[in-house]
Chimera marker file (.cmm) of the C-alpha trace (Angstrom):
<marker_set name="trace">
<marker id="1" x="-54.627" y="26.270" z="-30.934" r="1" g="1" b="0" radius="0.5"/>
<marker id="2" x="-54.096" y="22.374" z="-32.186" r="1" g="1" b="0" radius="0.5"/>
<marker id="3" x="-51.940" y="20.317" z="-29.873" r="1" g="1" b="0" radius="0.5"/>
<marker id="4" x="-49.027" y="18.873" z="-31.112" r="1" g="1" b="0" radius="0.5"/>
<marker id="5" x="-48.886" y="15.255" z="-30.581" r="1" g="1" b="0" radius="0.5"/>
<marker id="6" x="-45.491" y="13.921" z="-30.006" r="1" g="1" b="0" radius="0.5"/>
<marker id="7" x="-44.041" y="11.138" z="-28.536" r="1" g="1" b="0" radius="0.5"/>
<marker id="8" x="-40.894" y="9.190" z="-27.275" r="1" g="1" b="0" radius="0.5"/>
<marker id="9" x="-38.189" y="8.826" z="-29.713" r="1" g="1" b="0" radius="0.5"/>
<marker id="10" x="-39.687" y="11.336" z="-32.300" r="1" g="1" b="0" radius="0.5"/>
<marker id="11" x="-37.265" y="14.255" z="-33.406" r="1" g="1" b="0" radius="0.5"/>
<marker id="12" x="-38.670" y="17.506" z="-32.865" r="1" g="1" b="0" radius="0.5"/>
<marker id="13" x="-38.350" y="21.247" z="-33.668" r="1" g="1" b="0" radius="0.5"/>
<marker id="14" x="-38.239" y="23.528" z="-30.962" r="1" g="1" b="0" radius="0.5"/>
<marker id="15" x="-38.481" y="27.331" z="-31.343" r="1" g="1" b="0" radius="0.5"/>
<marker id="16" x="-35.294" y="28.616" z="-30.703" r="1" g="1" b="0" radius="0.5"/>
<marker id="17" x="-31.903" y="26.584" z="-31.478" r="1" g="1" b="0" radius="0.5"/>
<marker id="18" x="-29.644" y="24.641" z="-29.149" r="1" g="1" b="0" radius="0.5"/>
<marker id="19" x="-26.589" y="26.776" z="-28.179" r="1" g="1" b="0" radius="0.5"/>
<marker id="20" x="-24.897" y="24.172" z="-30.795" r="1" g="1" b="0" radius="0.5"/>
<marker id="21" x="-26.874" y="25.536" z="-33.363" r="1" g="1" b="0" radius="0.5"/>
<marker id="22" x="-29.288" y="23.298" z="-34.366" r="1" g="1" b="0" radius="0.5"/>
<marker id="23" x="-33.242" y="23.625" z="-33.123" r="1" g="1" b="0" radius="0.5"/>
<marker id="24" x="-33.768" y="19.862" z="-33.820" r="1" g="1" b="0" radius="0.5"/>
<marker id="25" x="-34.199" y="17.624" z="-30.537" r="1" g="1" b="0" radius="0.5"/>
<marker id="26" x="-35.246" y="13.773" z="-29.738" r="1" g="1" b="0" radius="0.5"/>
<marker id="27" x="-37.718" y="13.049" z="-26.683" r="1" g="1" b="0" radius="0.5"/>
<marker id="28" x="-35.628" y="10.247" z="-24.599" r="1" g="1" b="0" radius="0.5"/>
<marker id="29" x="-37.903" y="10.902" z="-21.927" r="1" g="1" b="0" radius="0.5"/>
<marker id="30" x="-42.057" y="11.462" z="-21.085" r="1" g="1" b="0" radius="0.5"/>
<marker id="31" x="-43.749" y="12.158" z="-17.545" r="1" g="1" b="0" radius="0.5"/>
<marker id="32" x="-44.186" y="15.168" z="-15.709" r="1" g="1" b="0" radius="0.5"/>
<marker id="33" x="-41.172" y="16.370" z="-17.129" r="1" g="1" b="0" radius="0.5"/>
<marker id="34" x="-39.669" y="16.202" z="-20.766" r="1" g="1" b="0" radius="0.5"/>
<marker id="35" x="-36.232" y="14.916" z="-21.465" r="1" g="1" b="0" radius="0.5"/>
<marker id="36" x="-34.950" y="16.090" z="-24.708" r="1" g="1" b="0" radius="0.5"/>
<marker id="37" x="-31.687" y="15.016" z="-26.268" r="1" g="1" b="0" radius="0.5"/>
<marker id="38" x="-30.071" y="18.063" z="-28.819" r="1" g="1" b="0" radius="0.5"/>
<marker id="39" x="-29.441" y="15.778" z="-32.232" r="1" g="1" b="0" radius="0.5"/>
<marker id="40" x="-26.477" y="17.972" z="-32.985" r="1" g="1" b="0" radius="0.5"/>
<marker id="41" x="-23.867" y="17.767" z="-29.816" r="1" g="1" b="0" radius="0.5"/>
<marker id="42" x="-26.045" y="14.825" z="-27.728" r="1" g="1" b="0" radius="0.5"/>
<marker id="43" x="-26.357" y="17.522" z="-24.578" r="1" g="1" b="0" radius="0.5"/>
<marker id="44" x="-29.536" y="16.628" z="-22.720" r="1" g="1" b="0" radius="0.5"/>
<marker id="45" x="-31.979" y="18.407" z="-20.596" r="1" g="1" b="0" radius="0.5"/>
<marker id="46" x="-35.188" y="17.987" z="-19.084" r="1" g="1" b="0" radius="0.5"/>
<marker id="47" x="-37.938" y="20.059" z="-19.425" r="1" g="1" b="0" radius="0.5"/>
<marker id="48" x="-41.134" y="20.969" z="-17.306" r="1" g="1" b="0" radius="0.5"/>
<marker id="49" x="-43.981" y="19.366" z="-19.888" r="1" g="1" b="0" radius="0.5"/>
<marker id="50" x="-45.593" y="22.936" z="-20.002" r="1" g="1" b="0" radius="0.5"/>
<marker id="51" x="-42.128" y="24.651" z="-20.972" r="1" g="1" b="0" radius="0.5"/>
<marker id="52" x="-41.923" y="22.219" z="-23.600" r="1" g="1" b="0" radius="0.5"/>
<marker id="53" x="-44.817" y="22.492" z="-25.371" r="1" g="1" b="0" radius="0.5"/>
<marker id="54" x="-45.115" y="25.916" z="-25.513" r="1" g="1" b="0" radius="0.5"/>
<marker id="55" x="-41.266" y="26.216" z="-26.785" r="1" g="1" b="0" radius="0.5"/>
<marker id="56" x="-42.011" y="23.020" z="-29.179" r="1" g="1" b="0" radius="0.5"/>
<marker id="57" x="-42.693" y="24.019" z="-32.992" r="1" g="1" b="0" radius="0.5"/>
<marker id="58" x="-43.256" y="20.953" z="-34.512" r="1" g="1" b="0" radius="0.5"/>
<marker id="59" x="-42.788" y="16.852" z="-35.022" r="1" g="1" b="0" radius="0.5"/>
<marker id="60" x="-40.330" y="16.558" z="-37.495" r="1" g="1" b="0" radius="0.5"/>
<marker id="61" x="-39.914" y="12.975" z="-37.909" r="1" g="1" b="0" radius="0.5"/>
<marker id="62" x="-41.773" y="10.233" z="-35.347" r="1" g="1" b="0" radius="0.5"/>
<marker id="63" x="-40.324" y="6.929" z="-33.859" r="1" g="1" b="0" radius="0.5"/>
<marker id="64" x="-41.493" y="4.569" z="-36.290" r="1" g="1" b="0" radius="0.5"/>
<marker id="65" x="-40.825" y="1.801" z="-33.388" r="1" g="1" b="0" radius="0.5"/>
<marker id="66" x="-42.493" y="3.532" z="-31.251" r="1" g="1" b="0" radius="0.5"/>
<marker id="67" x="-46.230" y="2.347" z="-33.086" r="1" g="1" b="0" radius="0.5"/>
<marker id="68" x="-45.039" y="-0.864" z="-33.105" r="1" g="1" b="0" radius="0.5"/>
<marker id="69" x="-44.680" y="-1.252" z="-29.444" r="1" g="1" b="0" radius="0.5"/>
<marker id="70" x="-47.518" y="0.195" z="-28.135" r="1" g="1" b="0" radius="0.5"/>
<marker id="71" x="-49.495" y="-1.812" z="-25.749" r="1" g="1" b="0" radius="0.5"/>
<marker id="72" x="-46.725" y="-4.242" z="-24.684" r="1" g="1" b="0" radius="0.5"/>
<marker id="73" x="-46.333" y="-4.644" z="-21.329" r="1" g="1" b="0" radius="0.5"/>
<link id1="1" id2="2" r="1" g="1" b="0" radius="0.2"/>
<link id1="2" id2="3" r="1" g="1" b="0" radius="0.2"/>
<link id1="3" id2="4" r="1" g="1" b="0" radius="0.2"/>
<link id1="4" id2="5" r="1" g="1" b="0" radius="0.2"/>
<link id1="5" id2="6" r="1" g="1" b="0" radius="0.2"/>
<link id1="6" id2="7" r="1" g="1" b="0" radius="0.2"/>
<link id1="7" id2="8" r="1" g="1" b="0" radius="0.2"/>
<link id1="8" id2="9" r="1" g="1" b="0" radius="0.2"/>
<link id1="9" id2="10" r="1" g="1" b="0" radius="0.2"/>
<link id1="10" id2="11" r="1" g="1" b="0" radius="0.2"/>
<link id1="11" id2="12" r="1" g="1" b="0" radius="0.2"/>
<link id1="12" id2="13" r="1" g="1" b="0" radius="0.2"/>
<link id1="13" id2="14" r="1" g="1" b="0" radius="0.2"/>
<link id1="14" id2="15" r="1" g="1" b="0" radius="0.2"/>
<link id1="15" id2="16" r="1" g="1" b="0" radius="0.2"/>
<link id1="16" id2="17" r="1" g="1" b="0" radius="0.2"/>
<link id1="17" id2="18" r="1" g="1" b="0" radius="0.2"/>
<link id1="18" id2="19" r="1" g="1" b="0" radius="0.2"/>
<link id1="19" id2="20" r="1" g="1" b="0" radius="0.2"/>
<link id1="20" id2="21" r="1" g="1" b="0" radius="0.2"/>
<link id1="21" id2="22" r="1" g="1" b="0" radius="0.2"/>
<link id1="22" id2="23" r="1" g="1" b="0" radius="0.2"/>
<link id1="23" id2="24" r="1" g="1" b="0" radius="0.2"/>
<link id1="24" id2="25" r="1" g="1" b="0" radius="0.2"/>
<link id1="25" id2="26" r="1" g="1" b="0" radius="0.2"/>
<link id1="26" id2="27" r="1" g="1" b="0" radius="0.2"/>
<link id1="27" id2="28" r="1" g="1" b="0" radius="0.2"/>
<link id1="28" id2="29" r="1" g="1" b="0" radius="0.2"/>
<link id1="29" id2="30" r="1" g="1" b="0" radius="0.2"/>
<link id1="30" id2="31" r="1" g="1" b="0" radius="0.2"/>
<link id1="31" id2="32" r="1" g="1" b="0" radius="0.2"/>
<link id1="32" id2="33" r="1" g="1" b="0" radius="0.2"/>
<link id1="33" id2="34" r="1" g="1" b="0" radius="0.2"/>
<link id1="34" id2="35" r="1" g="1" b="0" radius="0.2"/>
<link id1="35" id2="36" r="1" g="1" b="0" radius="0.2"/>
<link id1="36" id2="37" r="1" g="1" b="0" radius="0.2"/>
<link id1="37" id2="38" r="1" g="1" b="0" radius="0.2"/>
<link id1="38" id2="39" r="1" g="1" b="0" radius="0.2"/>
<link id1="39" id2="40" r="1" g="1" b="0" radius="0.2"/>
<link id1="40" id2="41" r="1" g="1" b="0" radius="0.2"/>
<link id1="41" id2="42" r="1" g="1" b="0" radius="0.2"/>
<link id1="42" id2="43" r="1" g="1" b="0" radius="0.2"/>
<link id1="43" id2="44" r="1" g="1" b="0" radius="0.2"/>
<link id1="44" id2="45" r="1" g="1" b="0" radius="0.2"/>
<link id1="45" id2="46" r="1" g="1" b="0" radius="0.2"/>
<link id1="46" id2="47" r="1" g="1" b="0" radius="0.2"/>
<link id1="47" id2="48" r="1" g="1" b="0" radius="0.2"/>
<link id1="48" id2="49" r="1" g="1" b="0" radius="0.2"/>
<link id1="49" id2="50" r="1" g="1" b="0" radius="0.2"/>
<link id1="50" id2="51" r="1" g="1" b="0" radius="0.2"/>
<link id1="51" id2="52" r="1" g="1" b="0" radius="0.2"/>
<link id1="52" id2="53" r="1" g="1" b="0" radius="0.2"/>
<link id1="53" id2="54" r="1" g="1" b="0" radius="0.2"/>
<link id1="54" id2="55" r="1" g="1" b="0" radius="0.2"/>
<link id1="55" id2="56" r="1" g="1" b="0" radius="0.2"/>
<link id1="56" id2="57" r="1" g="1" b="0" radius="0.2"/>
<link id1="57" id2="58" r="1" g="1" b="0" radius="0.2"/>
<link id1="58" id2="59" r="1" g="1" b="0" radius="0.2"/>
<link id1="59" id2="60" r="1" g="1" b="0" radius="0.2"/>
<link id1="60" id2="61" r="1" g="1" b="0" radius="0.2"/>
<link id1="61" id2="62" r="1" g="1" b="0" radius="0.2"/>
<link id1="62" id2="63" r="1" g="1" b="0" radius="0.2"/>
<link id1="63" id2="64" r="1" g="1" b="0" radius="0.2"/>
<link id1="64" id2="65" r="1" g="1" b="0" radius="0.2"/>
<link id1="65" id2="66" r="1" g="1" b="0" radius="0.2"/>
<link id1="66" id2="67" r="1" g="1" b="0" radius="0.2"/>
<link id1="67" id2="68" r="1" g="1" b="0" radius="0.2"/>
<link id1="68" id2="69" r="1" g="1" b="0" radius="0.2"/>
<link id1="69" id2="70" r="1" g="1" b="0" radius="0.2"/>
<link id1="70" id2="71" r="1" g="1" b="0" radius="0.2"/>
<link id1="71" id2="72" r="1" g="1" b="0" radius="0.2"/>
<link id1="72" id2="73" r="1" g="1" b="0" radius="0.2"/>
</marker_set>
């Protein structure tokens, strides 16, 4: 099975929707754990990376800053 790449700031779809109803989430936060943000009622919750990825579905849309900034530091 092909990884999904994702990373912070893109919107994702996740497998099963947010209580709120929608399955769409952004990724505020990367590391050991996941912190995604629900883009319907702005609940967060963070995630063991595992957990994530096997509940993730797809990228939906990716931070176009995010491309931009890479390697600044």
């Amino acid at each position: 099975m092909e990884r999904k790449q994702y990373q912070l700031g893109d919107i994702v779809q996740m497998k099963k929707p947010h209580p709120c109803g929608t399955n769409e989430m952004e990724v505020i936060r990367l590391g050991m754990d996941i912190r995604i943000k629900c883009v319907g009622c702005k609940h967060s919750v963070l995630v063991p990376r595992a957990k994530f990825e096997s509940k993730l579905k797809k990228v939906l849309r990716s931070n176009p800053d995010a491309a931009s900034h890479e390697g600044e530091d």
